[in-house]
C-alpha positions in Angstrom: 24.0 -22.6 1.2 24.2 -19.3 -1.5 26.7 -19.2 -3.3 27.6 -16.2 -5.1 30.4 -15.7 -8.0 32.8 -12.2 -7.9 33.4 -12.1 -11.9 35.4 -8.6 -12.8 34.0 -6.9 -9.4 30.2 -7.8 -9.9 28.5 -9.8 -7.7 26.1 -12.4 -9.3 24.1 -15.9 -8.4 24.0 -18.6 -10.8 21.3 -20.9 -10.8 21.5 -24.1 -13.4 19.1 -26.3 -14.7 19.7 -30.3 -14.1 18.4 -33.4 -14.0 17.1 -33.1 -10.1 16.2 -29.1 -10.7 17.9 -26.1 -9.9 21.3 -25.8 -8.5 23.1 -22.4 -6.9 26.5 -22.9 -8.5 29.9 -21.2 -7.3 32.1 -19.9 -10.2 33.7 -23.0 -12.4 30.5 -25.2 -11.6 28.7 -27.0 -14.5 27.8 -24.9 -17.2 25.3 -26.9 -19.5 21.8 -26.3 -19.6 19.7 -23.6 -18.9 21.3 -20.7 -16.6 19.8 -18.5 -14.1 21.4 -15.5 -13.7 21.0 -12.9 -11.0 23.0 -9.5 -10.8 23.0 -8.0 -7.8 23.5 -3.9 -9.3 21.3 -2.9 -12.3 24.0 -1.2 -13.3 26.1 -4.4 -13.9 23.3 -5.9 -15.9 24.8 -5.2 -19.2 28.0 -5.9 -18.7 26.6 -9.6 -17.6 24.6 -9.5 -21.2 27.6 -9.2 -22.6 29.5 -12.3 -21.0 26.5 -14.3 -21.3 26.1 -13.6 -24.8 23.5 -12.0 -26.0 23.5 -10.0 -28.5 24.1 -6.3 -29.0 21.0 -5.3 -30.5 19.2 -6.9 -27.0 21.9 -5.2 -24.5 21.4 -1.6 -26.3 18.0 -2.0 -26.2 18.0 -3.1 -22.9 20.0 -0.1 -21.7 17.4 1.7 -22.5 15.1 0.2 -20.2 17.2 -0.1 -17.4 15.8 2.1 -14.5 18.0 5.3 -14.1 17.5 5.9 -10.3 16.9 3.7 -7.2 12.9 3.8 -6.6 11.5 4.5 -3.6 7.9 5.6 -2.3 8.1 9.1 -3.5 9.9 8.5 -7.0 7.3 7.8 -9.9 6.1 4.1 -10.5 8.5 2.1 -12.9 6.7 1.4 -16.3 6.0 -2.2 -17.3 7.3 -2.9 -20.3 8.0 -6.0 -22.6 10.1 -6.3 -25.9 11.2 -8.3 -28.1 14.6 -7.8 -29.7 15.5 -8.3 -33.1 17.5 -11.4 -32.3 14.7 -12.7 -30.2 15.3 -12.3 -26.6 12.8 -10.8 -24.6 13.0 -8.1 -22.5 10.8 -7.9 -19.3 10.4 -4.4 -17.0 8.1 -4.0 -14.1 7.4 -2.3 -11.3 7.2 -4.3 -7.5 6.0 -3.5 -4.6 6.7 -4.2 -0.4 4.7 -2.8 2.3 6.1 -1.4 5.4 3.8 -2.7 8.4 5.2 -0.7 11.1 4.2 2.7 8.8 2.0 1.9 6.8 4.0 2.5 3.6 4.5 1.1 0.2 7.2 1.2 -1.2 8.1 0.4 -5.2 11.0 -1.1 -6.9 11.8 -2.4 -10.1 13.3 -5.4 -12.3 14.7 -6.2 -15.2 15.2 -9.2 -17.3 16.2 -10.5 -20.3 15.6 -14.3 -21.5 17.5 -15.5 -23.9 17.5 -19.0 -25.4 19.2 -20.9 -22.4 20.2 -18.2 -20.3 18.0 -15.8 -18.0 19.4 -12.3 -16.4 17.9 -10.7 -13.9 18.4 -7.5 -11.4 16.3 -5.9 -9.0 15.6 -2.4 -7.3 14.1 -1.8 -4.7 13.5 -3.3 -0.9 11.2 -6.3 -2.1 13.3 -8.7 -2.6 11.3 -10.5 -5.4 14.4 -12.1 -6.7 15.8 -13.6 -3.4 12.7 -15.4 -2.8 12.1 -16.6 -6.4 16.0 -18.0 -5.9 14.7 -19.6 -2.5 11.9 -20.9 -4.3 13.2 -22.3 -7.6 16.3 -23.9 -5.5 14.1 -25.2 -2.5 12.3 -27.8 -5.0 8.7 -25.9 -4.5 6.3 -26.7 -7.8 7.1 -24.7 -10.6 4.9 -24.6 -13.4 6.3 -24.6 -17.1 10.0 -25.2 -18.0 13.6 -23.9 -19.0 14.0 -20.2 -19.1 9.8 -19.8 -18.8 10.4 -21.7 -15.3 12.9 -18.9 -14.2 9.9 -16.3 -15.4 7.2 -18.1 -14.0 8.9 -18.2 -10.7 9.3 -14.5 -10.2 6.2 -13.6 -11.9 4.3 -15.7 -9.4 6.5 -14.3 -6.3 6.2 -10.8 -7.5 2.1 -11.2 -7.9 2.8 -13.2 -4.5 4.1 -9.9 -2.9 1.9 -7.5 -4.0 -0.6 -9.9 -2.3 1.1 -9.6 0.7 1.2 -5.5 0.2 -2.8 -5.9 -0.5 -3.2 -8.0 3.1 -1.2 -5.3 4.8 -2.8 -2.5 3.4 -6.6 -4.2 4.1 -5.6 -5.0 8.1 -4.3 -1.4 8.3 -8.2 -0.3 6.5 -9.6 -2.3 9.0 -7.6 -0.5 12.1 -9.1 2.7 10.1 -12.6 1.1 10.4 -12.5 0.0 13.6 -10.5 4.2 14.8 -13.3 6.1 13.1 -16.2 3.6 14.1 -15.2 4.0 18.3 -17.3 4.9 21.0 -14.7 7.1 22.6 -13.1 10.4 21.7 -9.8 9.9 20.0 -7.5 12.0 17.6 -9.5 13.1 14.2 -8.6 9.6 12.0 -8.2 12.3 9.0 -4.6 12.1 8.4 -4.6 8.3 8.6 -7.5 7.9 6.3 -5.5 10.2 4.0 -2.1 8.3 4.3 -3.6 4.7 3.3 -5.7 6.3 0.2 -2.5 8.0 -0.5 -0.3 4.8 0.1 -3.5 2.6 -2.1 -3.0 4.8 -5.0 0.7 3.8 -5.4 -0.1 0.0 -4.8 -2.6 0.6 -8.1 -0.1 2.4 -9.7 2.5 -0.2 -9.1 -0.1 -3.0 -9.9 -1.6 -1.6 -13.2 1.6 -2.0 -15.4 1.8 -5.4 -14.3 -1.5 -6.0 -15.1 -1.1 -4.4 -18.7 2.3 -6.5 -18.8 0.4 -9.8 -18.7 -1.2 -9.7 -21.0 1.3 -9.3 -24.1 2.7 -12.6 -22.2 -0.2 -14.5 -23.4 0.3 -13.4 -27.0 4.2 -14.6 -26.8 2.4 -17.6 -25.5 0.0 -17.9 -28.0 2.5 -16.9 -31.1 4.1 -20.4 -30.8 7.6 -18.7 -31.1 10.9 -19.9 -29.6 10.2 -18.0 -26.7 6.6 -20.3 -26.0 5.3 -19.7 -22.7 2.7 -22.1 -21.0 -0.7 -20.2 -20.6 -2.3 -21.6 -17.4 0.3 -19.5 -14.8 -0.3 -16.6 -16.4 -3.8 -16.8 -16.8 -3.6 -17.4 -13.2 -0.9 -14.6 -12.9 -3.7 -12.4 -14.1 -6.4 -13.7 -12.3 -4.5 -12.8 -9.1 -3.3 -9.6 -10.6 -7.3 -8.7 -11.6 -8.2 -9.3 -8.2 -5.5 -7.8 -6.3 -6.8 -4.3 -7.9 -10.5 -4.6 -7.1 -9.7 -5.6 -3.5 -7.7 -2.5 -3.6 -10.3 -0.6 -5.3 -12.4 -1.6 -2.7 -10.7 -0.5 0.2 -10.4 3.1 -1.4 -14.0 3.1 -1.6 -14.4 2.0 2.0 -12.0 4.6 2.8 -14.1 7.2 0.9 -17.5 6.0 3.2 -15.1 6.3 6.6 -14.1 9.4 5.6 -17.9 10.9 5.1 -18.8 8.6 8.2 -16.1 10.6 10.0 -17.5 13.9 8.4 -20.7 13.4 9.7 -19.8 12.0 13.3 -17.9 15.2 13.5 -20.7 17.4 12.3 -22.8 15.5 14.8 -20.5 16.0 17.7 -20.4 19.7 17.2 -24.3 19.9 16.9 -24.0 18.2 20.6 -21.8 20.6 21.7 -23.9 24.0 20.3 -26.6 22.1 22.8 -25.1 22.1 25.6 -23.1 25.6 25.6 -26.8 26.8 24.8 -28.2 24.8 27.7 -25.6 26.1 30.0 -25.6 29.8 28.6 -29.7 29.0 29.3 -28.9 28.1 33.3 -26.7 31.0 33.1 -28.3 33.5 32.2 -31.5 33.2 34.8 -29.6 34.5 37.5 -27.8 37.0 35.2 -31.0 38.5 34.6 -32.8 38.4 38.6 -29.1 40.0 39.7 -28.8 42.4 36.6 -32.3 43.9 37.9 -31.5 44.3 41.8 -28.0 45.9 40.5 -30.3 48.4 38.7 -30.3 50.2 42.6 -33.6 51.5 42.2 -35.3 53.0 44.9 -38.7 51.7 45.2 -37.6 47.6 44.2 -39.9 44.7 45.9 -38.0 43.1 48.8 -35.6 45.5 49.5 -37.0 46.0 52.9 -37.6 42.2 53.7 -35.5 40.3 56.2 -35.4 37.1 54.0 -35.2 39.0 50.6 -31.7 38.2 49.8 -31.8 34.5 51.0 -35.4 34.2 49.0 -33.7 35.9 45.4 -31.1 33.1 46.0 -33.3 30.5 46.5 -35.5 31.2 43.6 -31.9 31.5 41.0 -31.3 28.3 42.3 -34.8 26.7 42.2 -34.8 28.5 38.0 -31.1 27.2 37.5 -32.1 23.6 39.1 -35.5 23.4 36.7 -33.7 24.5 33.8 -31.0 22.1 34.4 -33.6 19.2 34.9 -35.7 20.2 31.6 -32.3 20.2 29.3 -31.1 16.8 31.0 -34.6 15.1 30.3 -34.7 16.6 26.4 -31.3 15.4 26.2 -29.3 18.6 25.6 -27.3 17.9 28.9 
């Protein structure tokens, strides 16, 4: 069961370290060892630096990386960032990502968190919900790699790589609904606007993704500086991998998108060339008897089988018999 703690009207979890793992901990619980904390507002996340204890030079820097308004899909892509403060906790933005299956939309978010010696704060924007499922996770006794605070960060780096995975999946099955729309036998609707929305809703999934991916990287050099703060370098190594990945399958599917959309240019183009043909062959059939009837409408006096008693029947025979060869010759050429 969650448990959540209401400290000076702000909502927060608690997740502590112990012997067996991680424990969600109600207000007055045990309060040794490493501590997990997540605020539900952004805009309490400062106010739980400060009752945590970390110090000022952290929180004011951290202020200014807190995100100012609640993302959405139209609002500019958070920047990744990562600092270190003068008294040596680090300070972790980035940009996440959910996809909307139903529309087709991505949608990104944002968190923040600082890591201090013993104690982690975290809050989230956004509809991913990166944070609930790293708590899930890191409380449900799944496999963790490294340990203390880098645990906690190697949790929801892993769940928010995790998510963006499942944003890539959802965005290649929607690709392949494009494929499969502009690739039909049948007439449908012009696949246009769709092939438009998905390059348009790929972009900010790139977007999104490439802060992250230049984010990783200065992990490994905390890693690899041997500081207080020392990270264990296979997850993100693998963190990256996935990240590196994640961005040429999505390159790819832009460029696929780019071949349906000339594919779809040239079907159409194709289509209307088939079309030309057969108004032509029908303005062809049409205009035979246009011409015999023009003539005899001419009411000249001296006019071949005006004095015949089958020479009305016989002009409509022979329209028909010219309408009926035509007709034949355009369906055999393949006009028709």
């Amino acid at each position: 069961m969650t448990h959540q703690t209401q400290t000076e009207g702000h909502r927060e979890r608690v997740c502590v370290e112990t012997s067996d793992g991680w424990d969600l901990v109600q207000e007055g619980g045990p309060s040794g060892g490493v501590r997990w904390v997540v605020v539900d507002s952004m805009d309490d996340l400062s106010d739980a630096a400060r009752r945590y204890g970390i110090s000022d030079r952290a929180i004011t820097l951290l202020e200014h990386r807190i995100p100012g308004a609640q993302p959405s899909a139209t609002n500019h892509t958070q920047r990744a960032r990562l600092d270190r403060s003068p008294d040596g906790e680090l300070i972790l933005t980035t940009p996440t990502l959910s996809y909307v299956e139903s529309t087709h939309d991505v949608h990104t978010g944002a968190l923040t968190a600082v890591i201090g010696d013993d104690v982690v704060l975290m809050a989230e924007l956004g509809d991913a919900q990166v944070l609930d499922r790293a708590v899930s996770k890191l409380t449900g006794g799944f496999p963790v790699p490294d340990e203390g605070v880098h645990q906690v960060l190697a949790v929801v780096v892993l769940t928010l790589v995790s998510e963006a995975s499942d944003v890539e999946i959802g965005l290649g099955d929607a690709v392949a609904d494009a494929e499969r729309l502009v690739f039909s036998t049948t007439r449908h609707d012009s696949p246009l606007e769709e092939i438009y929305d998905l390059k348009r809703e790929i972009a900010e999934a790139r977007r999104a993704l490439s802060p992250v991916t230049s984010v990783l990287p200065e992990l490994m050099a905390e890693a690899e500086e041997g500081s207080g703060h020392r990270l264990s370098q296979p997850w993100l190594r693998r963190a990256e991998a996935w990240v590196d990945r994640l961005d040429k399958h999505l390159d790819g599917y832009d460029d696929l998108l780019s071949d349906m959309l000339s594919v779809h240019l040239s079907q159409v183009s194709v289509r209307q060339n088939e079309d030309v043909r057969k108004i032509s062959s029908w303005a062809a059939i049409a205009a035979a008897p246009t011409l015999v009837a023009s003539i005899y409408g001419m009411n000249f006096e001296h006019m071949p089988e005006l004095t015949w008693t089958f020479g009305y029947p016989l002009a409509i025979a022979a329209m028909g018999a010219v309408c009926w060869s035509l007709y034949r010759l355009f369906r055999r050429s393949g006009w028709l």
